[in-house]
N, CA, C and O atoms as a Tripos MOL2 file, in Angstrom:
@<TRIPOS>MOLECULE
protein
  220   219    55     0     0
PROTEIN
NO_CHARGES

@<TRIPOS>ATOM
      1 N         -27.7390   11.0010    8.0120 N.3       1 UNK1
      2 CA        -26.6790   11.8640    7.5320 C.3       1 UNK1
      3 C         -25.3420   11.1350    7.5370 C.2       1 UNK1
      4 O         -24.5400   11.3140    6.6200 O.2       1 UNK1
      5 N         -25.0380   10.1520    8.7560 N.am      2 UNK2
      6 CA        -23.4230    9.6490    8.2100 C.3       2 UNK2
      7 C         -23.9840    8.6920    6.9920 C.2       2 UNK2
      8 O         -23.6320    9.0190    5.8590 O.2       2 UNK2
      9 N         -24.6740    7.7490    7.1110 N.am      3 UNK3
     10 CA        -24.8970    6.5880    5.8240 C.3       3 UNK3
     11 C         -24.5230    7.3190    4.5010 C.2       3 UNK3
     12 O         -23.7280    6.7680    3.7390 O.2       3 UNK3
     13 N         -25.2960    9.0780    4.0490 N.am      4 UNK4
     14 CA        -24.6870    9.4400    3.3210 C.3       4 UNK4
     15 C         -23.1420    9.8550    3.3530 C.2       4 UNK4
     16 O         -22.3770    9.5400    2.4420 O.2       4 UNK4
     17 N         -22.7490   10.5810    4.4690 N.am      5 UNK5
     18 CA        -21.3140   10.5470    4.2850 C.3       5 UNK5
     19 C         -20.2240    9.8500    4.1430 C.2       5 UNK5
     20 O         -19.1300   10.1610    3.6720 O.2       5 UNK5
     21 N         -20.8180    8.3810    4.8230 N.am      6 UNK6
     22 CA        -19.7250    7.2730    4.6470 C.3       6 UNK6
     23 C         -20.0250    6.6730    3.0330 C.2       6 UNK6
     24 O         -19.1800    6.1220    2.3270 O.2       6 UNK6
     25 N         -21.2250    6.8980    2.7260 N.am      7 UNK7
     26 CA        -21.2750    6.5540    1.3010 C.3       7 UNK7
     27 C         -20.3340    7.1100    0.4450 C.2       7 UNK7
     28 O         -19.6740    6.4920   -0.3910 O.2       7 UNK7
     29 N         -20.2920    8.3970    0.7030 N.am      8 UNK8
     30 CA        -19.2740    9.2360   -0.5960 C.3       8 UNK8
     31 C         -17.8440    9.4170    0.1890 C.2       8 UNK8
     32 O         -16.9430    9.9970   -0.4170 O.2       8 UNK8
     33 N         -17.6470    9.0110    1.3160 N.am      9 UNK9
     34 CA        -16.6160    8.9270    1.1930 C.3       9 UNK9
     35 C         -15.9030    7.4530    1.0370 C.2       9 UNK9
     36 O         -14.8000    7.2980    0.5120 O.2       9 UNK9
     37 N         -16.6720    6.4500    1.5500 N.am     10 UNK10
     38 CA        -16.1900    5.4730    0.7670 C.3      10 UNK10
     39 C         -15.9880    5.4930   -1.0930 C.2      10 UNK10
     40 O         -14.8290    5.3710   -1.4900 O.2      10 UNK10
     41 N         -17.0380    5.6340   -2.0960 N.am     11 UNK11
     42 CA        -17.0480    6.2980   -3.6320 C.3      11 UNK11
     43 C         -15.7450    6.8520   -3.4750 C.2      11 UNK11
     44 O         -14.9570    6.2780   -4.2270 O.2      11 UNK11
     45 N         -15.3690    7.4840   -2.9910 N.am     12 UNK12
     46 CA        -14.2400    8.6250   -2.8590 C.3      12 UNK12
     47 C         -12.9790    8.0210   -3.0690 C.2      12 UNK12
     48 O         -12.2910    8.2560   -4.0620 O.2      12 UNK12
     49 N         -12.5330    6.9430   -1.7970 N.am     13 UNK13
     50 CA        -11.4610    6.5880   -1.1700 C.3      13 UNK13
     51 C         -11.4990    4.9170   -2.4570 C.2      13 UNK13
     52 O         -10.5310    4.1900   -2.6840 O.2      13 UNK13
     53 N         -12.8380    4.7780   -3.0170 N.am     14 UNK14
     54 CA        -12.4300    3.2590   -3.7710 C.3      14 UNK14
     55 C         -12.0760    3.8970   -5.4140 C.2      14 UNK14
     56 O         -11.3880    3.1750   -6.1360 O.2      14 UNK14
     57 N         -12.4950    5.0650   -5.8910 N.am     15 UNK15
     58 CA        -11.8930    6.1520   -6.8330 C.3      15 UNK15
     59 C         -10.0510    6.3600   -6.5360 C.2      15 UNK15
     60 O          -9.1260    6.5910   -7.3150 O.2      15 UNK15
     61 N         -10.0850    6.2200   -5.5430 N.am     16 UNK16
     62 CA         -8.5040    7.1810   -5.4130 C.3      16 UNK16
     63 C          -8.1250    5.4660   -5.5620 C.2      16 UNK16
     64 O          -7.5850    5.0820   -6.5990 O.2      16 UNK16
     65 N          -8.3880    4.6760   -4.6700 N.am     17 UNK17
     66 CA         -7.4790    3.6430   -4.3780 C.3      17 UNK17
     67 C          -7.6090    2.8330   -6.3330 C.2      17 UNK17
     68 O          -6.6340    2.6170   -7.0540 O.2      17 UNK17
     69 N          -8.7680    2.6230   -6.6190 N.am     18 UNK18
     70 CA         -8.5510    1.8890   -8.4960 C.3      18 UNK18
     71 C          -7.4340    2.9660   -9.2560 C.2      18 UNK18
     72 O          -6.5910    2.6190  -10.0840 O.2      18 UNK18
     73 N          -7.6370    4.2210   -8.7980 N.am     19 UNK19
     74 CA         -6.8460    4.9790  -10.0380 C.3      19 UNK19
     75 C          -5.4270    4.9190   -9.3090 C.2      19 UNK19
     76 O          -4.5810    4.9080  -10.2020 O.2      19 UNK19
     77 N          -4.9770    4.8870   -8.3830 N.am     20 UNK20
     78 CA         -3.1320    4.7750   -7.6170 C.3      20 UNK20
     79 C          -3.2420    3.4520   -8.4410 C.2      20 UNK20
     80 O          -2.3870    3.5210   -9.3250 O.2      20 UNK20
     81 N          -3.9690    2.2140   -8.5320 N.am     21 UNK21
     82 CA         -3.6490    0.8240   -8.9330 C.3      21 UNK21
     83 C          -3.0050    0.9970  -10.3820 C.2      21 UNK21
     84 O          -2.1640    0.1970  -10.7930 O.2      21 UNK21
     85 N          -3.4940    2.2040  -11.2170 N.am     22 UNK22
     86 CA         -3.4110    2.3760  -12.8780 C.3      22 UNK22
     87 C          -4.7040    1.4200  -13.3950 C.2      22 UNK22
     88 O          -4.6790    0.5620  -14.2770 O.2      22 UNK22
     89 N          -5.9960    1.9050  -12.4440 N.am     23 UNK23
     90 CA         -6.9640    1.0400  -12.8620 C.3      23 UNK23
     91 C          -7.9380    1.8730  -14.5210 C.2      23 UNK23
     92 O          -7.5550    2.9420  -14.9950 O.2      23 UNK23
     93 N          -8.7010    1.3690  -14.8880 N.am     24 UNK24
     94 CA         -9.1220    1.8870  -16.4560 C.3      24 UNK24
     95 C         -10.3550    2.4260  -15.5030 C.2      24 UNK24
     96 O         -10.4080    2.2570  -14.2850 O.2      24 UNK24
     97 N         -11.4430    3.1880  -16.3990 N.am     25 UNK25
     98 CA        -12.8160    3.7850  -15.9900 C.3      25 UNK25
     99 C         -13.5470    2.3860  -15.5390 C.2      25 UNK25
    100 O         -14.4340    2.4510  -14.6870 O.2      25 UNK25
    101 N         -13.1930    1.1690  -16.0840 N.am     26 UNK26
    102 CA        -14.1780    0.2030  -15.3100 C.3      26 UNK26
    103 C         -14.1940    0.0380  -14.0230 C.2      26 UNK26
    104 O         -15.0500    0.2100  -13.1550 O.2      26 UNK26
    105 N         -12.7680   -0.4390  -14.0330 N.am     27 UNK27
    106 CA        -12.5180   -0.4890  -12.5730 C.3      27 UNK27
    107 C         -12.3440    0.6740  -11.2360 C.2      27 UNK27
    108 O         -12.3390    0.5550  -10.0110 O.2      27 UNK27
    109 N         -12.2190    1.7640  -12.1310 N.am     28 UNK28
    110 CA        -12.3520    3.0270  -10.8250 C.3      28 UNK28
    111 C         -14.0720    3.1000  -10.7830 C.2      28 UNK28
    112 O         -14.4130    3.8840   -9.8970 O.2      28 UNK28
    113 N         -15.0240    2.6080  -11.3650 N.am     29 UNK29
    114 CA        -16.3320    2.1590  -11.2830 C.3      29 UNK29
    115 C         -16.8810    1.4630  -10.3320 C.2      29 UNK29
    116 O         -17.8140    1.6720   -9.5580 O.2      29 UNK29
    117 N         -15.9720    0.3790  -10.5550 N.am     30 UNK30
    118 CA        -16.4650   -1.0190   -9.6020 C.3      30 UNK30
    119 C         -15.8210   -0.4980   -8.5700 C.2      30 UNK30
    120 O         -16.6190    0.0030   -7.7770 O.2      30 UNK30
    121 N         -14.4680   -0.3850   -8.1730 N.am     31 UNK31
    122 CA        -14.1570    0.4840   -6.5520 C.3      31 UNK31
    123 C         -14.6730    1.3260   -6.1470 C.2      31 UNK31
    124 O         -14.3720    1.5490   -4.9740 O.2      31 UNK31
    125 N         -15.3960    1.9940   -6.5830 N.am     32 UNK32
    126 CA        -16.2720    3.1240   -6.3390 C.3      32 UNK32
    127 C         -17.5370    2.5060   -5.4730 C.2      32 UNK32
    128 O         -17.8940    2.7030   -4.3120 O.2      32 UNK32
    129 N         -17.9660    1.8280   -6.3330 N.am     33 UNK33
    130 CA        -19.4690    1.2460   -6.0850 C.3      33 UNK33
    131 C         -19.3260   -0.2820   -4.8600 C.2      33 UNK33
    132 O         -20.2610   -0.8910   -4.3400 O.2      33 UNK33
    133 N         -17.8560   -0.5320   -4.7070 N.am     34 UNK34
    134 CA        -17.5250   -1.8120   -3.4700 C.3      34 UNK34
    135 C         -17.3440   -0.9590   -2.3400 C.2      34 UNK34
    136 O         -17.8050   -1.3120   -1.2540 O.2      34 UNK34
    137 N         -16.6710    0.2230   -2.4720 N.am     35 UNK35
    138 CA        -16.0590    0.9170   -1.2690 C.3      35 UNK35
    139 C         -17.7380    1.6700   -1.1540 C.2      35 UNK35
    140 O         -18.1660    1.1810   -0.1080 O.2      35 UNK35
    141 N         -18.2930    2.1350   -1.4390 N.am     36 UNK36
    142 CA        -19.3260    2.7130   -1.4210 C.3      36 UNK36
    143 C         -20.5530    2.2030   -0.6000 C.2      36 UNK36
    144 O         -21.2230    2.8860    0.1750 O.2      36 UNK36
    145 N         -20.7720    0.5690   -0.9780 N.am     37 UNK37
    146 CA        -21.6770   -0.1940   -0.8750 C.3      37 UNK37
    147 C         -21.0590   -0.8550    0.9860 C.2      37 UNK37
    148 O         -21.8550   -1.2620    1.8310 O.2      37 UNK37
    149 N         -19.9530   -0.8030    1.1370 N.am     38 UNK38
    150 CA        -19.3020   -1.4820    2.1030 C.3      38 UNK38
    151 C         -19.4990   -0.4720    3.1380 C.2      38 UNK38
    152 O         -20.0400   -0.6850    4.2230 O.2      38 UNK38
    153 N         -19.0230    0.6500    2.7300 N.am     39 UNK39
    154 CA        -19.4420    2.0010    3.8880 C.3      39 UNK39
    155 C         -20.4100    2.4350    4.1010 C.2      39 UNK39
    156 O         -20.6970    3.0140    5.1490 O.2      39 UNK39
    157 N         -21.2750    2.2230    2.9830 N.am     40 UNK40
    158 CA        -22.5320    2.6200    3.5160 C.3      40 UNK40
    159 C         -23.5320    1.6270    4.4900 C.2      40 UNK40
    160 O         -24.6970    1.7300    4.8720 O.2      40 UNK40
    161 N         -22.4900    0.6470    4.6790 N.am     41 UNK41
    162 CA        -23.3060   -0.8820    5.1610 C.3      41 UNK41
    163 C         -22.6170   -0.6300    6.9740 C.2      41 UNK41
    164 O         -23.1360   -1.1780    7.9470 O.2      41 UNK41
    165 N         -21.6090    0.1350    7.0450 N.am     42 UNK42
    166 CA        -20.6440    0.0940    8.1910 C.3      42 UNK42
    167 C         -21.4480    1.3870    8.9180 C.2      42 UNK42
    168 O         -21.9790    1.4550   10.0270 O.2      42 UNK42
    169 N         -21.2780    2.7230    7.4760 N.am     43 UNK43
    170 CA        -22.6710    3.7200    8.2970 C.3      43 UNK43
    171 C         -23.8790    3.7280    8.8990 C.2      43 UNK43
    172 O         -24.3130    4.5370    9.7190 O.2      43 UNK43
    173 N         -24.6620    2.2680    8.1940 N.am     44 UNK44
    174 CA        -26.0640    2.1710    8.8710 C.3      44 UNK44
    175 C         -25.5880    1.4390   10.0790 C.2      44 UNK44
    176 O         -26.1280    1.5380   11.1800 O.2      44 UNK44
    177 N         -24.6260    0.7540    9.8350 N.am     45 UNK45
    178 CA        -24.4600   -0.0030   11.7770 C.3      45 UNK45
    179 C         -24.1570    0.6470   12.8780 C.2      45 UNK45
    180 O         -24.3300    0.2800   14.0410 O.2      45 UNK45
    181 N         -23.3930    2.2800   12.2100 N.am     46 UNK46
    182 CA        -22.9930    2.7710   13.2950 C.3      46 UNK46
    183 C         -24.0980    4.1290   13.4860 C.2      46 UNK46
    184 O         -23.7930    5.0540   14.2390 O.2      46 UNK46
    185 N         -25.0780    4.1250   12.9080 N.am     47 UNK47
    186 CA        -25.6040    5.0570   13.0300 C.3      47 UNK47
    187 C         -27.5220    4.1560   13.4930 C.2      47 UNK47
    188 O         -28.5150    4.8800   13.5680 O.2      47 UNK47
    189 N         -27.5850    3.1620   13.6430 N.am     48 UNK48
    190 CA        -28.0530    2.1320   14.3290 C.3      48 UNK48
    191 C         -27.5660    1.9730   16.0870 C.2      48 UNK48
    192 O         -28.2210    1.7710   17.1100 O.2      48 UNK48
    193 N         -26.0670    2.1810   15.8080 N.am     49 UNK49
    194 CA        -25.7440    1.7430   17.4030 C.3      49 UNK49
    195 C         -25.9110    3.0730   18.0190 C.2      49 UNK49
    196 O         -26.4730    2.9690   19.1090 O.2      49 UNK49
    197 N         -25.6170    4.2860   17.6990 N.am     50 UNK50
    198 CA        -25.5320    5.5080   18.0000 C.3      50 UNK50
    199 C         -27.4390    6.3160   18.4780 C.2      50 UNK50
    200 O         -27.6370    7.4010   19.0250 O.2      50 UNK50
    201 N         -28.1740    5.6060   18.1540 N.am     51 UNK51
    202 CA        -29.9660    5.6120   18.1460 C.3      51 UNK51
    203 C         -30.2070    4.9260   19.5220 C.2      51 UNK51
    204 O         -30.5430    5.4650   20.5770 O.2      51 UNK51
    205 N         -29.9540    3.5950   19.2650 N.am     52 UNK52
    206 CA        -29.8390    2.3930   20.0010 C.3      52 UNK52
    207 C         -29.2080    3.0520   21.7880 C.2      52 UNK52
    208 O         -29.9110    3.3610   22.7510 O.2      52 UNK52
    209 N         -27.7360    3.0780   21.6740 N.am     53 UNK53
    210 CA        -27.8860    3.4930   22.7560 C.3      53 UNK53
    211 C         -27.6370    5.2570   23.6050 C.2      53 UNK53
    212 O         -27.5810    5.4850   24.8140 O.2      53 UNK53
    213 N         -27.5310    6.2500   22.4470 N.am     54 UNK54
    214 CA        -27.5220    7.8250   23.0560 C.3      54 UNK54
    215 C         -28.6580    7.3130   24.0020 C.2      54 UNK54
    216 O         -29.5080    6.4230   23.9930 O.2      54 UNK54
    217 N         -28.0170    8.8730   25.2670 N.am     55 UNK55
    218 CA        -28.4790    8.9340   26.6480 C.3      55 UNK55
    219 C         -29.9110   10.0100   25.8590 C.2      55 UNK55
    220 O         -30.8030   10.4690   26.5720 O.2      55 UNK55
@<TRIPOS>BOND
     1     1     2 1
     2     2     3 1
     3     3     4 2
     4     3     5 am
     5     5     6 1
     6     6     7 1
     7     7     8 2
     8     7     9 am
     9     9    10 1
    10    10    11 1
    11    11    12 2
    12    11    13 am
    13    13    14 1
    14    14    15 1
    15    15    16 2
    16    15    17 am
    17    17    18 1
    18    18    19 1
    19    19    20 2
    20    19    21 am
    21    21    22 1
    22    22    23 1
    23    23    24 2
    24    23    25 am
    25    25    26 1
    26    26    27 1
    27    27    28 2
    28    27    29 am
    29    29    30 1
    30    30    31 1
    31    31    32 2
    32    31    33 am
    33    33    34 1
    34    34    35 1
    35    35    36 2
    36    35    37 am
    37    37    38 1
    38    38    39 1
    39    39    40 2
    40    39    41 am
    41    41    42 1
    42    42    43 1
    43    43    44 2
    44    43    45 am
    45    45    46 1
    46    46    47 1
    47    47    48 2
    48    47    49 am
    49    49    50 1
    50    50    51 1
    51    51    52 2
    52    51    53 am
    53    53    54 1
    54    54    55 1
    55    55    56 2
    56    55    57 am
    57    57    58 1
    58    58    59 1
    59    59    60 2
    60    59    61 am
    61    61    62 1
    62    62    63 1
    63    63    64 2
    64    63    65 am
    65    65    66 1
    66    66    67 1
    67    67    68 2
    68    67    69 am
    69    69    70 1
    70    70    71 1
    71    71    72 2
    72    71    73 am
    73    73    74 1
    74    74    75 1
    75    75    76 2
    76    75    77 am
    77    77    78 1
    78    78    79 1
    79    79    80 2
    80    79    81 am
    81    81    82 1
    82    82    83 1
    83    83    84 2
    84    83    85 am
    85    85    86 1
    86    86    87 1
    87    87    88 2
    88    87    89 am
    89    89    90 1
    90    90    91 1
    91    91    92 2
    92    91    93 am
    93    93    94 1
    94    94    95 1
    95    95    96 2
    96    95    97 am
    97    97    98 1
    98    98    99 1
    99    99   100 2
   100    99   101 am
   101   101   102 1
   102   102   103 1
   103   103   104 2
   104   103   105 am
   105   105   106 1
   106   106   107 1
   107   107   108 2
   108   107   109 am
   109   109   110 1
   110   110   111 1
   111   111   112 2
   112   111   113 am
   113   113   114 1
   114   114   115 1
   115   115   116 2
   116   115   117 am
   117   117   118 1
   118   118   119 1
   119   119   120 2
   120   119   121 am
   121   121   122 1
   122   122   123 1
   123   123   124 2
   124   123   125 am
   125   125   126 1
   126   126   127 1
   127   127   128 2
   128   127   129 am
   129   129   130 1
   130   130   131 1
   131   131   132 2
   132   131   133 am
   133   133   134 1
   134   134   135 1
   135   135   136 2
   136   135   137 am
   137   137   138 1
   138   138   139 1
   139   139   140 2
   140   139   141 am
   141   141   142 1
   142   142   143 1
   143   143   144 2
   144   143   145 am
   145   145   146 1
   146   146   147 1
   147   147   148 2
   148   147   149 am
   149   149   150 1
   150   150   151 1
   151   151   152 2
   152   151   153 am
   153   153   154 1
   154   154   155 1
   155   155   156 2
   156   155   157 am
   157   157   158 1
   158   158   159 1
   159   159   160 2
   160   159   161 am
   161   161   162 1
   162   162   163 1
   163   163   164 2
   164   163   165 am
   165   165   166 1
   166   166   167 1
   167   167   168 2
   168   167   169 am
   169   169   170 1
   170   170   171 1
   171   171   172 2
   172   171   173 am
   173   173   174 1
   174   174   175 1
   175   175   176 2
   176   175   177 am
   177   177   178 1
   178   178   179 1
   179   179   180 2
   180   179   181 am
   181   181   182 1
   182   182   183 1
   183   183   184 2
   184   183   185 am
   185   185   186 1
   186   186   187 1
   187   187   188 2
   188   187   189 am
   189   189   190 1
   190   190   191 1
   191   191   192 2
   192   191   193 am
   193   193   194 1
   194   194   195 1
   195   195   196 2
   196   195   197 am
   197   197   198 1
   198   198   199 1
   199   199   200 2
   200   199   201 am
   201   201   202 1
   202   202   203 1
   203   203   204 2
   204   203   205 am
   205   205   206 1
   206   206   207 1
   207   207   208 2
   208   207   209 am
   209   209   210 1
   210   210   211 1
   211   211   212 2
   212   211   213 am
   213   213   214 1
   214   214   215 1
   215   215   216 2
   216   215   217 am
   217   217   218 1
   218   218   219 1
   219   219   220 2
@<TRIPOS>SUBSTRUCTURE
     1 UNK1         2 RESIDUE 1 A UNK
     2 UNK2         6 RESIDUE 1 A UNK
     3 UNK3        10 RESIDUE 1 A UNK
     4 UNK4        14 RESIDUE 1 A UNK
     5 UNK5        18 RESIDUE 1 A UNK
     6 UNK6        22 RESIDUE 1 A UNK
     7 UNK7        26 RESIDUE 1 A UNK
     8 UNK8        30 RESIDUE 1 A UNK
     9 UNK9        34 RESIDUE 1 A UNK
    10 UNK10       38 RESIDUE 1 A UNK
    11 UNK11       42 RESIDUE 1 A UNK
    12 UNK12       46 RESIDUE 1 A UNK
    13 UNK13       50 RESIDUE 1 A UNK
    14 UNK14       54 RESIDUE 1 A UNK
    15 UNK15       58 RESIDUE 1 A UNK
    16 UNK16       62 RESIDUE 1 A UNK
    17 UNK17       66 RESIDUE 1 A UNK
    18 UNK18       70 RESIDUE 1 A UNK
    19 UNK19       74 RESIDUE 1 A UNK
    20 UNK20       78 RESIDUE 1 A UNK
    21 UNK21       82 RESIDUE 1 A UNK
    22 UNK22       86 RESIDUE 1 A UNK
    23 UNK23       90 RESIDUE 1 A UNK
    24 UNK24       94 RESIDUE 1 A UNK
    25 UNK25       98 RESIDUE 1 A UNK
    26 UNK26      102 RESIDUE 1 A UNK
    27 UNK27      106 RESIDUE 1 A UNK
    28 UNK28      110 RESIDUE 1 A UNK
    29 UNK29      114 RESIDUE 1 A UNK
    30 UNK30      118 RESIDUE 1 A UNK
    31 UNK31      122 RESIDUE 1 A UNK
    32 UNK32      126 RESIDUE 1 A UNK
    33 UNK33      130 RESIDUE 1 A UNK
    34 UNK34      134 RESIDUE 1 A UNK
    35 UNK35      138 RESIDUE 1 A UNK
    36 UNK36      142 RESIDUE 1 A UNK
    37 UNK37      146 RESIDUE 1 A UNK
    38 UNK38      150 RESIDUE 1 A UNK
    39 UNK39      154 RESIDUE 1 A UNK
    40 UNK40      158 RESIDUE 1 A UNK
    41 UNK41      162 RESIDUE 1 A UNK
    42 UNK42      166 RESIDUE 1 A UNK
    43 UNK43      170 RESIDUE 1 A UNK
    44 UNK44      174 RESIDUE 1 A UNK
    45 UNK45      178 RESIDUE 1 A UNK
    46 UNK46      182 RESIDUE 1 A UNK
    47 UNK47      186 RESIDUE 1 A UNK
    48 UNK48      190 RESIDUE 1 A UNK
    49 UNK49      194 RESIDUE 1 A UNK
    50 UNK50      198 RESIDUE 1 A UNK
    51 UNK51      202 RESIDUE 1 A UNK
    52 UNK52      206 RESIDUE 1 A UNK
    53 UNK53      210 RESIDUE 1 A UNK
    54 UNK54      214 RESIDUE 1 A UNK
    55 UNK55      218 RESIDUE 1 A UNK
């Protein structure tokens, strides 16, 4: 459940951050899919460590 949430909210936050830039549909694309791909990589680690060591 976070891997998905950090997924869309990364999508989310790389959407807002290309379009504040005055980015075109490509690039609110590609930030979408970097911020996306990056959080969802930070969600499986922390939801790995959170397995790993809960009491």
């Amino acid at each position: 459940m976070i891997i998905i949430a950090a997924i869309l909210l990364g999508a989310t936050l790389g959407a807002r951050t290309a379009k504040k830039r005055g980015g075109v549909l490509a690039d609110i694309l590609q930030y979408a899919a970097v911020y996306a791909i990056a959080f969802g990589i930070a969600g499986t680690i922390l939801t790995l460590l959170i397995d790993r060591y809960a009491l």
